[in-house]
Backbone as CSV, one residue per row, in Angstrom:
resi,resn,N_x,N_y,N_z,CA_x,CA_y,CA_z,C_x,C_y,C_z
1,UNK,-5.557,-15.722,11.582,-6.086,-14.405,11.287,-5.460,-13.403,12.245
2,UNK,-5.150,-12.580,11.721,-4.834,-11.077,12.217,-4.847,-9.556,11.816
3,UNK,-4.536,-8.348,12.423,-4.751,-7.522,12.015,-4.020,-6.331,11.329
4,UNK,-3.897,-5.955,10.765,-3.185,-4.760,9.893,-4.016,-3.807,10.134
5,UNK,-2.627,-2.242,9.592,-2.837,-0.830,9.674,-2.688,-0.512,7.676
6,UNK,-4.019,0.145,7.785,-4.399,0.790,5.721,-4.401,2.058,6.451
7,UNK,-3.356,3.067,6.079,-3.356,4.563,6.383,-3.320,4.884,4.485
8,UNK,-4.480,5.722,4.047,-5.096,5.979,3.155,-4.769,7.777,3.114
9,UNK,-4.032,7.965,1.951,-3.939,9.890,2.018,-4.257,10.469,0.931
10,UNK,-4.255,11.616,1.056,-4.386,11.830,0.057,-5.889,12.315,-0.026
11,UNK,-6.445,12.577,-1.492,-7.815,12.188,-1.461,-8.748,10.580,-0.958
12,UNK,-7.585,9.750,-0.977,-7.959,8.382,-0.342,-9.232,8.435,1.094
13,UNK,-8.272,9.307,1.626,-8.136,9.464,3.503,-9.933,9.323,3.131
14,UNK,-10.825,10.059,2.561,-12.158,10.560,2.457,-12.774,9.092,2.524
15,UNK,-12.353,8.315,2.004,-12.889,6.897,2.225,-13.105,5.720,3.155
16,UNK,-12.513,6.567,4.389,-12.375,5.757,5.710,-12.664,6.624,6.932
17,UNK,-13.319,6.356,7.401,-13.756,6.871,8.762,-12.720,7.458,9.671
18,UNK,-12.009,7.024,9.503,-10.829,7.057,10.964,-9.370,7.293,9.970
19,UNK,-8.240,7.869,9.971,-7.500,7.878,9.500,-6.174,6.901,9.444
20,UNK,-6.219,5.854,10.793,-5.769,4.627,10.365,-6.709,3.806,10.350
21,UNK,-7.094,2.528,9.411,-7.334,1.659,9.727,-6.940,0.516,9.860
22,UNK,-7.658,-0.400,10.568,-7.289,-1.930,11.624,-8.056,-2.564,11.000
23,UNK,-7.257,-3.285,10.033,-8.492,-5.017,9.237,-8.479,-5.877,9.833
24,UNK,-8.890,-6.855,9.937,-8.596,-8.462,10.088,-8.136,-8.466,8.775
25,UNK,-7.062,-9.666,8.439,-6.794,-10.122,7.502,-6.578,-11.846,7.591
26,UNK,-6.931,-12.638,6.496,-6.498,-14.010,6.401,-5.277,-14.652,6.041
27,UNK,-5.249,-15.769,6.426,-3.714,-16.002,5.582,-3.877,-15.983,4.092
28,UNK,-2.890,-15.377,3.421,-2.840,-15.311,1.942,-3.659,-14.418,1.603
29,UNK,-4.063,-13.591,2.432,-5.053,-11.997,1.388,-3.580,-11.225,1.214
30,UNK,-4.316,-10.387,-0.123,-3.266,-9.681,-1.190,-3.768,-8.586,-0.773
31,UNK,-2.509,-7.293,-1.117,-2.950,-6.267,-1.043,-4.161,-5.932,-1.615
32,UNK,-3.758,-6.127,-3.445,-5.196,-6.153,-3.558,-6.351,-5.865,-3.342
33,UNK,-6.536,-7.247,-2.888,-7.312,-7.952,-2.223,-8.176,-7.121,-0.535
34,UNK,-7.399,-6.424,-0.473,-7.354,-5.187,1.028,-7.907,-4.308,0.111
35,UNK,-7.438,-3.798,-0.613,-7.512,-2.380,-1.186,-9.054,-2.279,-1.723
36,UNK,-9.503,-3.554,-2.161,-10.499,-3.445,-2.992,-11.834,-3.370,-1.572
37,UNK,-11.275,-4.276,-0.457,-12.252,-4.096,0.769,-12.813,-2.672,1.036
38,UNK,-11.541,-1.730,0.799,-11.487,-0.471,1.807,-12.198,0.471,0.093
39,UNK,-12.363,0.180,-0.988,-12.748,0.431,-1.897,-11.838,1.634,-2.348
40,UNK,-10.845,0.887,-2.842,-9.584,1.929,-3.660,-9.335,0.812,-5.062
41,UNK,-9.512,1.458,-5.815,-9.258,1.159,-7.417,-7.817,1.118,-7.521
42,UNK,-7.332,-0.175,-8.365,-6.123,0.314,-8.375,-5.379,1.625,-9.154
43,UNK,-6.253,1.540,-9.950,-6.033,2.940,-11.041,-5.776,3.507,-10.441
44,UNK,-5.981,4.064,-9.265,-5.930,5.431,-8.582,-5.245,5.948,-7.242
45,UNK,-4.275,4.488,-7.384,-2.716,4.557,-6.732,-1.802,4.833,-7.659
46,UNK,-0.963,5.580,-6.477,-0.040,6.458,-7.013,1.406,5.031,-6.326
47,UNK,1.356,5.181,-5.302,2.733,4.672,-4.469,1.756,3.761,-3.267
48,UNK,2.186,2.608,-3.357,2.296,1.809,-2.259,3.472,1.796,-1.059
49,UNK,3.370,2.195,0.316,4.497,1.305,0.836,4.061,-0.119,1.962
50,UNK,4.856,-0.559,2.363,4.654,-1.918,2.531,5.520,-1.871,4.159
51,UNK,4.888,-1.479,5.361,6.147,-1.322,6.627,7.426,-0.525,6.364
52,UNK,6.442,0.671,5.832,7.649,1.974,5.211,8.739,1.781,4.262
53,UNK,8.743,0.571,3.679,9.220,-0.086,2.075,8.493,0.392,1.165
54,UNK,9.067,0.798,0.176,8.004,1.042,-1.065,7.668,-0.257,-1.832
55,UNK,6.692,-0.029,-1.911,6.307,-1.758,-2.757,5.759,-1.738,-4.273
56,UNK,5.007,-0.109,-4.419,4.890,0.348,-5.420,4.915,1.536,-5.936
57,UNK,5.451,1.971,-7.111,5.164,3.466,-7.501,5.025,3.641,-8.936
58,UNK,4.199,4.711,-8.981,4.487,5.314,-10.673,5.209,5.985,-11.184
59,UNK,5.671,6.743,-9.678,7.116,7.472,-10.065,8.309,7.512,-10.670
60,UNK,8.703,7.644,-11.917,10.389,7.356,-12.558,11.170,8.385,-11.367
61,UNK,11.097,9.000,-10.033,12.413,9.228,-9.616,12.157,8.299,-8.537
62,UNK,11.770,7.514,-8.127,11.731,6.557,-6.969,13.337,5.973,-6.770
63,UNK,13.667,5.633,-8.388,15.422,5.103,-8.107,16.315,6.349,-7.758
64,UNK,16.251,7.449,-7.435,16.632,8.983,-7.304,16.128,9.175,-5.920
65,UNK,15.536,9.481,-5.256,15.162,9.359,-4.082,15.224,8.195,-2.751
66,UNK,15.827,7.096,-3.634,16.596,6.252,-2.677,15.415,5.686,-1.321
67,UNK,14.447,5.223,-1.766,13.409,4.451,-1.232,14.186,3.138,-0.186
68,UNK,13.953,2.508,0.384,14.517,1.556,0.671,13.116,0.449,0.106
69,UNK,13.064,-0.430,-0.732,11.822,-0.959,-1.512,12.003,-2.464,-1.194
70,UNK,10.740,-2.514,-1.242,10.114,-4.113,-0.395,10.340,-4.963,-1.688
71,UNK,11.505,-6.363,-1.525,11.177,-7.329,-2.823,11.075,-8.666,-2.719
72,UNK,11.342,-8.793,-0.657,11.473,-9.959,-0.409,10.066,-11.108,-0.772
73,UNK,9.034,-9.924,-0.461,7.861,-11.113,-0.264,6.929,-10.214,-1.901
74,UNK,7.452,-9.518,-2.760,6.563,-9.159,-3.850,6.772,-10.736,-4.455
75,UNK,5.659,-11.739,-5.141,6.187,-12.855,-6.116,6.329,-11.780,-7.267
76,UNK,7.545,-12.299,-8.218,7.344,-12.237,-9.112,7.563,-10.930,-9.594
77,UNK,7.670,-9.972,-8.910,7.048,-8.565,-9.150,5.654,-8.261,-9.470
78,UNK,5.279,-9.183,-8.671,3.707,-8.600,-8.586,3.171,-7.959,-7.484
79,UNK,3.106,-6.895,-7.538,3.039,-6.003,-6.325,1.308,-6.164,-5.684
80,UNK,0.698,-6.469,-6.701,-0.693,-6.566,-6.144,-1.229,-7.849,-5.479
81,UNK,-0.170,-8.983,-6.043,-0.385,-10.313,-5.210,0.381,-10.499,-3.866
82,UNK,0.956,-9.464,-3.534,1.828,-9.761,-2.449,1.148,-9.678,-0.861
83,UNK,1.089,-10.762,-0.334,0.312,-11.559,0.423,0.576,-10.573,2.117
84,UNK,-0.066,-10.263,2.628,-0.278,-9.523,4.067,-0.021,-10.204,4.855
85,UNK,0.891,-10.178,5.380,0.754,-10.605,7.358,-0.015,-9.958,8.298
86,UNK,-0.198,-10.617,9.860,-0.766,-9.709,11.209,0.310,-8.810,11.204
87,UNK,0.408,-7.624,11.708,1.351,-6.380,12.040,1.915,-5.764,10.659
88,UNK,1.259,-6.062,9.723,1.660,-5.043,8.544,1.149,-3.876,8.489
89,UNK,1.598,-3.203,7.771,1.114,-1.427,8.025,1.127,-0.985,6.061
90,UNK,0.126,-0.488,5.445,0.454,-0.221,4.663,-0.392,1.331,4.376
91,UNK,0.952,1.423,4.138,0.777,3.169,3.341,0.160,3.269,1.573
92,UNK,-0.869,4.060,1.511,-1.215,3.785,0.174,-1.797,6.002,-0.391
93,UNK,-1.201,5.983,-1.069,-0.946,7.304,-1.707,-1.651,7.371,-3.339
94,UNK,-2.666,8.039,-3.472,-3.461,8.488,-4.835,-2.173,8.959,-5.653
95,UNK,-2.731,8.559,-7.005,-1.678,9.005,-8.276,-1.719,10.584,-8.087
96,UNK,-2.669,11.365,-7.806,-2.179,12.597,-7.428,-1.282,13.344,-6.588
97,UNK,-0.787,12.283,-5.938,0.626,12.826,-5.243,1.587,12.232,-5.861
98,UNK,1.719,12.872,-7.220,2.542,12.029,-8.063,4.118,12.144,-7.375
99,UNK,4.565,13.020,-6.429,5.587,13.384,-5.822,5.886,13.229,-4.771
100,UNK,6.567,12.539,-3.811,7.135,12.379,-2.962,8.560,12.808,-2.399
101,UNK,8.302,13.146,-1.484,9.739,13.248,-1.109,9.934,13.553,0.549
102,UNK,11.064,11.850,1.023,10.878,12.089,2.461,12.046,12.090,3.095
């Protein structure tokens, strides 16, 4: 067991006390699996990143904006099963920021 950073924006941020947060996590918890702790629907992600990788988006210019995107550890392309380590950091962005740009 160890711990991870959920930095939540957006209208997200309103759902967490503190603007980063520090989980414990187990071996083999999914994002998911996190997301649903900190009580975020998936519906209502916009963009995942994954240690400043993008891991997910709804965005069609993501291939245009030149992301550098997480595929080592997605299975499958399943972005929601993709399993957390201690020292992960994940960035998670509401479908209302349908736009990015960094």
């Amino acid at each position: 067991m160890g711990t991870i950073e959920v930095r939540l924006y957006g209208d997200l941020h309103r759902r967490a006390a503190e603007p980063v947060l520090r989980l414990s996590v187990t071996e083999g918890e999914t994002v998911a699996e996190v997301l649903r702790r900190v009580g975020v629907d998936p519906e209502e992600v916009g963009h995942i990143f994954l240690n400043h990788r993008l891991l997910f988006t709804h965005s069609s210019m993501a291939p245009w904006l030149r992301y550098q995107v997480e595929t080592e550890r997605v299975p499958a392309g399943r972005h929601w099963d993709t399993p957390l380590r201690p020292g992960d950091q994940l960035g998670v962005f509401p479908r209302r920021m349908g736009m990015l740009v960094v």
